[in-house]
N, C-alpha and C positions, 0 to 999 in steps of 0.2 A: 504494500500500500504506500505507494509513495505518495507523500505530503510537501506541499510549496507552503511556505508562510510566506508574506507579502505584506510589510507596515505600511500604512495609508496615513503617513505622518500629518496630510495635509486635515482629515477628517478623523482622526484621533483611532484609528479602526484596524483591525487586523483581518486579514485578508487569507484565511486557509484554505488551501481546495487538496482533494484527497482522491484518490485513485485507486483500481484494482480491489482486490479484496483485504477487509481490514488485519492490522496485525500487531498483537500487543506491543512487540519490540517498538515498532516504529510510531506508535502512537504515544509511548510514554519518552520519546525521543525526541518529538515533538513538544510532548505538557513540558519538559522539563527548558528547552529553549526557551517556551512561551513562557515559563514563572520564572528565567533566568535573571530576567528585566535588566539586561544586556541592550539589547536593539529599542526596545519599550517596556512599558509596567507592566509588571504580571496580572495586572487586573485590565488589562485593557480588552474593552470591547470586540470579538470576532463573531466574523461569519465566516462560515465553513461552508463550502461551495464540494458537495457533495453527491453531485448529478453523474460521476463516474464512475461510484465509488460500487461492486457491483453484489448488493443487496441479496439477491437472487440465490449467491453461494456462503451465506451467513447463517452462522446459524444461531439459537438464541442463548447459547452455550458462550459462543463469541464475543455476543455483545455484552453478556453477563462480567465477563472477565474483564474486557476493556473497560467499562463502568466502574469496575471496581478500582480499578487502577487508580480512578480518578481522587481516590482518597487520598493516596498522594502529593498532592497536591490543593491546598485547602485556598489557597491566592483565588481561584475559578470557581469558588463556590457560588459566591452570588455576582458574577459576571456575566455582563448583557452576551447574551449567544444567539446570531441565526442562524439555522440549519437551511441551506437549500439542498431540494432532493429533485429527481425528474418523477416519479410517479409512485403510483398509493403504497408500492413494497418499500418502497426508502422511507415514505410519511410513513408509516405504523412502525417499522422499526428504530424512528428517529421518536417516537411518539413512545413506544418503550422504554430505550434511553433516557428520556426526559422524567420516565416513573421511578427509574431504575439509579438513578443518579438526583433525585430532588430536585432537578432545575424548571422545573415547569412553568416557575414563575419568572423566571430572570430569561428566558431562551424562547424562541418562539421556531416553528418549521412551516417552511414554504416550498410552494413548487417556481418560485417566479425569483431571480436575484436582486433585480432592481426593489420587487417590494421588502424583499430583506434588508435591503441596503436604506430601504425609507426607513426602517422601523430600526434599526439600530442608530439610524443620526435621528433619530426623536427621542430616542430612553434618552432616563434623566440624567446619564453620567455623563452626556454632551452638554450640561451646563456648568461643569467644569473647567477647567484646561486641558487639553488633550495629550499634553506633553507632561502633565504631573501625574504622580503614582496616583491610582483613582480606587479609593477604599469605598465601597457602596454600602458595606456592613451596615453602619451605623444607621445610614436612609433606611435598607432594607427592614429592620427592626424596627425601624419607627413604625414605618408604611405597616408594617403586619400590627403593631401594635396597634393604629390608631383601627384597623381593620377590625380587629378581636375588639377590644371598646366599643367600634357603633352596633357590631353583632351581638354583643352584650347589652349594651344600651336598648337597642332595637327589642329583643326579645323580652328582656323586664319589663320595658312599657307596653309591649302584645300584652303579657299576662296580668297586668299590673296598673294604676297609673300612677308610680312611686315614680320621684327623678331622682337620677344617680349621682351624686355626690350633697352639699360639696367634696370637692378632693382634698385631703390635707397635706399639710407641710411635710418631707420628710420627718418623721420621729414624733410626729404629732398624733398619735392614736390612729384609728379604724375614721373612716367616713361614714358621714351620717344624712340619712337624708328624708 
């Protein structure tokens, strides 16, 4: 499976297209260039241009292992990811991956590159610099947080019409409301 990496210094983006059939060796040969942050940050943005890459002689054994590899590497966790594939056996098994690895939220899979390539200069790491190490972490955790709250919120006031807080100061007791 040979892999091209390609930095897009000018739109802050990495640029990987992947070929043949996949192969642990060369994929953790790859994660490790990409979190060297040698050439760019280990958190920067890619899309993996994966329309050659040939789905058809994979098996789910494969993709279980490469997945796992990706533990490895903790820099990629919540990294903007787009997958382009050419057809529905690439999407389901990139659609796998994405279960198989937790990235569902931070990665999106397409058949088309250009809409990939929209949807990665719109994530919110492009209101950054694209030349600075770009840690999402802290966003991501917010974003889940403020998520789980209105989901909370939401569903007391279904059952309820209690409002929830006020919130108190750190070290200030329990909220009451």
């Amino acid at each position: 499976m040979p892999i091209i990496l390609e930095f897009d210094s000018a739109h802050g983006v990495l640029r990987a297209a992947a070929t043949g059939l996949p192969a642990l060796g060369e994929f953790r040969q790859a994660m490790e260039q990409i979190t060297s942050g040698v050439h760019y940050p280990p958190t920067v943005p890619t899309i993996w241009d994966l329309r050659a890459l040939d789905f058809a002689n994979i098996d789910s054994q494969a993709i279980r292992k490469i997945s796992a590899s990706l533990a490895g590497f903790p820099a990629r966790k919540n990294v903007s990811i787009a997958y382009v594939v050419a057809d529905q056996l690439g999407y389901g098994m990139m659609r796998m991956w994405q279960s198989l690895t937790e990235t569902a939220d931070n990665s999106r899979v397409f058949y088309d590159y250009d809409k990939a390539d929209q949807w990665i200069s719109a994530a919110p790491h492009h209101l950054c610099d694209p030349h600075k190490e770009l840690d999402l972490s802290a966003y991501c955790q917010f974003a889940r947080a403020i998520k789980a709250a209105e989901a909370y919120q939401h569903n007391s006031c279904k059952h309820n019409s209690a409002v929830i807080g006020p919130f108190p100061n750190p070290g200030q007791g329990e909220a009451t409301g």
